[in-house]
C-alpha positions, 0 to 999 in steps of 0.5 A, a space after each residue: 895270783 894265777 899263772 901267767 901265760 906266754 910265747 918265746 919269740 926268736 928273731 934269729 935262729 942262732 942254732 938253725 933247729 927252732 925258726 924264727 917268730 913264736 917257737 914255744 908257748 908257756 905258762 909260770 906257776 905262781 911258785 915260779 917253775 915253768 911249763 913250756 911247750 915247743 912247736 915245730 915238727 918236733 914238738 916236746 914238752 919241759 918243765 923249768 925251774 924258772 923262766 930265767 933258766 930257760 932264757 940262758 938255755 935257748 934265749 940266744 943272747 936276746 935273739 929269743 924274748 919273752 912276750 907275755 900274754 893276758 897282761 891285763 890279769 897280771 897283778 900291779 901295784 898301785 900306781 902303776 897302772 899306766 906301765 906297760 903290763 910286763 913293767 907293772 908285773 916286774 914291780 909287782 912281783 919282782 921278777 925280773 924275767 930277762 935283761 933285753 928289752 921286752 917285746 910290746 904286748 899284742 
């Protein structure tokens, strides 16, 4: 297993601070703590102890999502390779990442 990469995309800016569109970057270690690095003109570097954590902190109540990079190297399970890369993932590993829906891979 490697770590997974991806960017927070915020459809709405609740607090007014971040924008809209990807506002942070970041990567979960295989023990599941994660890095993330904000943009903007205040760029700040955190470390998390889940993405989950990060979801109920800045996730705006689905205004901000999680799309997930490199999908083509998360793990599966067999009989899964026809789902979406961020379902096969869930099954796989299960972790759940967040309750609104996914945003389609690019």
């Amino acid at each position: 297993m490697r770590p997974q990469t991806f960017e927070l995309v915020r459809y709405e800016d609740v607090s007014g601070v971040s924008g809209t569109g990807t506002v942070a970057e970041g990567c979960v270690f295989t023990d599941g703590s994660v890095a993330l690095r904000w943009h903007g003109q205040n760029p700040s570097t955190a470390v998390w102890p889940d993405l989950d954590s990060i979801l109920a902190v800045h996730g705006h109540c689905g205004a901000t999502v999680v799309r997930w990079l490199d999908v083509s190297e998360m793990e599966t399970v067999p009989g899964t390779d026809l789902l979406p890369g961020e379902v096969a993932h869930i099954l796989a590993t299960g972790r759940h990442t967040h309750h609104p829906p996914v945003v389609a891979t690019a």
